[in-house]
C-alpha positions as CSV (number, residue, x, y, z in Angstrom):
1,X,-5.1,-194.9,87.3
2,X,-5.4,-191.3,87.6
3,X,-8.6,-189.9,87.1
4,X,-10.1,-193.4,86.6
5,X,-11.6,-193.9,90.1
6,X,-13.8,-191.9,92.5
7,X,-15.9,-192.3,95.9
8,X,-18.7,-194.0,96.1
9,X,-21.5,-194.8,98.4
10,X,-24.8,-197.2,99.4
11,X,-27.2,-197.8,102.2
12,X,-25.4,-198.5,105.2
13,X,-27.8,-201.4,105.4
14,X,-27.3,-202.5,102.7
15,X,-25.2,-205.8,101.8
16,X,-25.4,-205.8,97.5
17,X,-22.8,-204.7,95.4
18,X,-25.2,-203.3,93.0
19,X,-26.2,-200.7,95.1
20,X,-23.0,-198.5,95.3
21,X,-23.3,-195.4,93.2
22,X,-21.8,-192.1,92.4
23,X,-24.6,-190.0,92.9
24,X,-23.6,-188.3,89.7
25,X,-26.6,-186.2,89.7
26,X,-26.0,-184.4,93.0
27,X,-22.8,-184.0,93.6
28,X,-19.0,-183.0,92.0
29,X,-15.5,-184.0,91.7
30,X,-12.3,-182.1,90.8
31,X,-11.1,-181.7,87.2
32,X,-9.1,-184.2,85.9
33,X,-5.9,-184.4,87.3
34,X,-6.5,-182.3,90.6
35,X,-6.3,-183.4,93.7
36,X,-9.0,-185.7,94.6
37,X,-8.7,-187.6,91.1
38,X,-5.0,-188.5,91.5
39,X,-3.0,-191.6,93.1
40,X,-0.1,-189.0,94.1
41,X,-2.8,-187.1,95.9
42,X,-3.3,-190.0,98.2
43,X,-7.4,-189.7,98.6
44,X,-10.0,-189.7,96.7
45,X,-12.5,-186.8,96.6
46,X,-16.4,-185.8,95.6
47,X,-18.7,-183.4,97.3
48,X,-22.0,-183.3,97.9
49,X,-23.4,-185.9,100.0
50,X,-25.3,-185.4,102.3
51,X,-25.8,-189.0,105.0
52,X,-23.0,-190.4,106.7
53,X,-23.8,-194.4,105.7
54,X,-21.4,-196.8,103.6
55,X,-18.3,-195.3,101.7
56,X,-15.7,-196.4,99.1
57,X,-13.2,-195.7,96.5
58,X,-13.8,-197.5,93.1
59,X,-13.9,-196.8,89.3
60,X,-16.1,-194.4,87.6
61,X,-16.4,-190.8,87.9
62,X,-18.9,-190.0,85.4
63,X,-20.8,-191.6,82.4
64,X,-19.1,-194.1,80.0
65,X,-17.4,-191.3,76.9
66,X,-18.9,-193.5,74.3
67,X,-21.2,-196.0,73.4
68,X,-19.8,-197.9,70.5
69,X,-21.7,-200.0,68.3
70,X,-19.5,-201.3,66.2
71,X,-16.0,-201.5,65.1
72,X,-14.9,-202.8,61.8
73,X,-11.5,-203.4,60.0
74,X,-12.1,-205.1,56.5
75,X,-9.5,-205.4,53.7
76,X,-10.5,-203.8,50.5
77,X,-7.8,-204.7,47.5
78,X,-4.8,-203.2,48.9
79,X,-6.1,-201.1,51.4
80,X,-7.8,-201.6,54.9
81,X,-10.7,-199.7,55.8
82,X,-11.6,-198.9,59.5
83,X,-15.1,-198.0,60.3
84,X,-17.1,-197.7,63.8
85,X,-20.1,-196.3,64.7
86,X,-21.0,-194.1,68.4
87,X,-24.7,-194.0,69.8
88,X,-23.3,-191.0,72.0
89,X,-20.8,-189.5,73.1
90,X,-19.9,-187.7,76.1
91,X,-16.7,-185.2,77.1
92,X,-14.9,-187.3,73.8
93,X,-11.9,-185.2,72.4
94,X,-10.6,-187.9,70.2
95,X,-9.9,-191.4,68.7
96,X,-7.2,-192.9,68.2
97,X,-6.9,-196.1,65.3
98,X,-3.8,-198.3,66.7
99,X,-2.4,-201.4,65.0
100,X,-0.4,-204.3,66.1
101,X,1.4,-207.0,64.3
102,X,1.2,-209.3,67.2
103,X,-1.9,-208.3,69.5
104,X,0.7,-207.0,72.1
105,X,2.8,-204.1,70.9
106,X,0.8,-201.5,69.3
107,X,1.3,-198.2,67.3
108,X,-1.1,-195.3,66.8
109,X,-1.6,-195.0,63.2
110,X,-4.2,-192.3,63.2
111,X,-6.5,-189.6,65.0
112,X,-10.0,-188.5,64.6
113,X,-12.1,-185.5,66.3
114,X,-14.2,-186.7,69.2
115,X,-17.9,-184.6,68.9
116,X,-17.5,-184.1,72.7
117,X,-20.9,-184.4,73.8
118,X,-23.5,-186.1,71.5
119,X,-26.5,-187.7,71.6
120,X,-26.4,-188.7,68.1
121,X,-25.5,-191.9,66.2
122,X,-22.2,-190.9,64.2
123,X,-19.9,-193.3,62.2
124,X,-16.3,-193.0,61.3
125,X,-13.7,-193.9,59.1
126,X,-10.2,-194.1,58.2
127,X,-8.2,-196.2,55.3
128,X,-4.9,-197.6,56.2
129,X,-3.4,-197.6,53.2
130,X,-0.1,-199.8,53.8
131,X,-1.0,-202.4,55.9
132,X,0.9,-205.2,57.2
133,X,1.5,-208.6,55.4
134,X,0.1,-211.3,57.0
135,X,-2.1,-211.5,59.9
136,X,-2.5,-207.8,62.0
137,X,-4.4,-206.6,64.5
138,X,-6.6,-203.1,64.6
139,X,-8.1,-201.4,67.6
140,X,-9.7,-198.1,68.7
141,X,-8.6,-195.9,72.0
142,X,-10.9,-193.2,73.1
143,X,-9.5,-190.8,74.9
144,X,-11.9,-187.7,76.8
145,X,-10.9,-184.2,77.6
146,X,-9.9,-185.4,81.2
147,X,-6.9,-187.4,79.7
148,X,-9.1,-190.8,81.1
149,X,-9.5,-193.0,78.4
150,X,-11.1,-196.2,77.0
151,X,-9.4,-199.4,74.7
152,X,-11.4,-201.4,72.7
153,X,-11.4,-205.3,71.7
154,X,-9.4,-205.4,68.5
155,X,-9.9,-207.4,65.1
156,X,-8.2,-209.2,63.1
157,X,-7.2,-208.4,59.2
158,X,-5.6,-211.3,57.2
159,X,-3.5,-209.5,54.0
160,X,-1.9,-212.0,51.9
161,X,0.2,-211.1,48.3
162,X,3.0,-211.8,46.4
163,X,6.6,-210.7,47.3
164,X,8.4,-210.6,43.8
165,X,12.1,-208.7,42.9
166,X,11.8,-206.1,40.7
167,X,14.1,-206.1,37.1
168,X,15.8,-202.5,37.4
169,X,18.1,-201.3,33.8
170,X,20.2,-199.6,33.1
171,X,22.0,-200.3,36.4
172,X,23.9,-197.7,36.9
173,X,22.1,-195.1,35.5
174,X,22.5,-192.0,34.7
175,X,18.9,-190.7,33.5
176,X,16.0,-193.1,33.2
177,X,15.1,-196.6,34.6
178,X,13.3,-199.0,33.0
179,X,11.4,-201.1,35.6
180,X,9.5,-205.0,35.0
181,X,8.7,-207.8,37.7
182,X,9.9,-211.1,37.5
183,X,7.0,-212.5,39.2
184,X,3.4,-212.6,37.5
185,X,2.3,-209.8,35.4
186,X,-1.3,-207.9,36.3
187,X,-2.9,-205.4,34.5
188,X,-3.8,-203.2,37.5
189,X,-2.8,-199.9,39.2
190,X,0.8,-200.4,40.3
191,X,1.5,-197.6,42.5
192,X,5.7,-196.9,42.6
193,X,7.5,-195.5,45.1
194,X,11.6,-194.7,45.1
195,X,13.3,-194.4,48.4
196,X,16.8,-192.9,49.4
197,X,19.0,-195.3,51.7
198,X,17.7,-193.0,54.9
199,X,14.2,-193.9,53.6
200,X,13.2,-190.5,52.3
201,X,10.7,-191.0,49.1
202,X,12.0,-189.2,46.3
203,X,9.6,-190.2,43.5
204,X,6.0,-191.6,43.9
205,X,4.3,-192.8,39.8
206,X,1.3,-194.4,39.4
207,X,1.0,-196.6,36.5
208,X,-2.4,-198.1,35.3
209,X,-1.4,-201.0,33.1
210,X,1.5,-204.1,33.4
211,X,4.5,-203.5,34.9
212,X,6.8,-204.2,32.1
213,X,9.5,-202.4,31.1
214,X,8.1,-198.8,32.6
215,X,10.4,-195.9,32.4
216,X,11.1,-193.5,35.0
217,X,13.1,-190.5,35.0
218,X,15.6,-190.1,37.1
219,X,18.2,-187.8,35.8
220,X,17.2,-185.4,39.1
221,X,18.4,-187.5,41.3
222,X,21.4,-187.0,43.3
223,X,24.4,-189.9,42.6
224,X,23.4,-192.7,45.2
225,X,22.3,-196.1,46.3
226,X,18.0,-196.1,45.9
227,X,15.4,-198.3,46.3
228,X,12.0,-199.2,44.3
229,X,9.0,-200.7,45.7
230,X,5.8,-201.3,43.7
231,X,2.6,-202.4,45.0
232,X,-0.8,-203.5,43.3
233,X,-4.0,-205.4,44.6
234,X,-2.0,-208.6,44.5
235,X,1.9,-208.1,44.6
236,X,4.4,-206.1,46.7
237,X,8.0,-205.8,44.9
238,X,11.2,-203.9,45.5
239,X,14.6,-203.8,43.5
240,X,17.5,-201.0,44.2
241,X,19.9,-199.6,41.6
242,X,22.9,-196.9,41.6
243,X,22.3,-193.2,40.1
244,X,25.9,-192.4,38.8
């Protein structure tokens, strides 16, 4: 990988792995993606020794970016939040959160400011707050200002609710919908979203109470095919009707 690997060096009597190093201290390498620190380059370089004994190519090229200490996903109602904590930091520009539904593909789903170099102990967060049903994975990618970067185990967040229809009338309608779930009936905050058939929201309501018979104007709309979705700490729904 570029930038992921660098020369190395031990006694030339000696027969233990442990005892190549880097020599970080006293010698240099090119920026990132110079010659020198690139597979297309075809060597690998760093400056600055000084004895002729045992040499090597292998990874490294300077101290780990981070030392995490943790890294949490945890469901919280609806809403999953991500937090980790750093003991230090070092040439960090950011993270990113990723999530996967299956361990294997993943997408990045958010990014946070690195503190470049730090010695401090500093915790994030971030609240993903439309998770997957079901069982879905959540990871962190560190990534320095070289471009080299670093993927972390991931966890596991289990995110089980209803799926229930949604009652939609009038349908047609030409000004205001009246909206109830045919599935069980919480008191809770039902957070309503209405979508155009290219997935655009056009409406987003908040409703603290039961979803029974709530009314929504939609007189602004343009004639077309749209869908609801609703979604409180136990239920996701969606209906679709026709503005005329």
């Amino acid at each position: 990988m570029d930038n992921g690997f660098t020369v190395v060096k031990r006694p030339t009597a000696s027969a233990t792995y442990a005892d190549w190093s880097t020599y970080e201290s006293t010698t240099t390498i090119p920026e990132g993606g110079q010659p020198g620190r690139t597979i297309a380059s075809g060597y690998a370089q760093r400056l600055g020794f000084t004895g002729f004994s045992d040499h090597g190519a292998g990874n490294g090229g300077g101290p780990l970016p981070i030392d995490l200490v943790s890294f949490t996903a945890d469901l919280d109602n609806s809403d999953v939040h991500v937090d980790w904590t750093v003991a230090s930091q070092t040439n960090n520009d950011y993270f990113n959160i990723q999530r996967s539904i299956d361990g294997y593909d993943w997408e990045d789903i958010a990014t946070v400011a690195g503190a470049g170099s730090s010695s401090q102990m500093l915790s994030y967060s971030y609240v993903d707050t439309d998770p997957y049903l079901g069982v879905s994975y959540y990871r962190l990618k560190q990534t320095d200002y070289d471009g080299n970067f670093e993927i972390f185990d991931p966890v596991a967040v289990s995110y089980n609710v209803d799926i229930v229809g949604l009652l939609i009338s009038p349908n047609p309608v030409t000004d205001a919908i009246r909206i109830t779930t045919d599935g069980a009936i919480y008191n809770d905050l039902n957070i309503i979203r209405i979508y155009d058939v290219k997935g655009n929201m056009v409406l987003h309501n908040n409703l603290i109470g039961v979803l029974k018979n709530y009314s929504i104007n939609v007189d602004a709309l343009v004639p077309g095919i749209y869908i609801v979705k609703s979604k409180n700490r136990k239920q996701l729904g969606a209906g679709k009707f026709v503005k005329e």
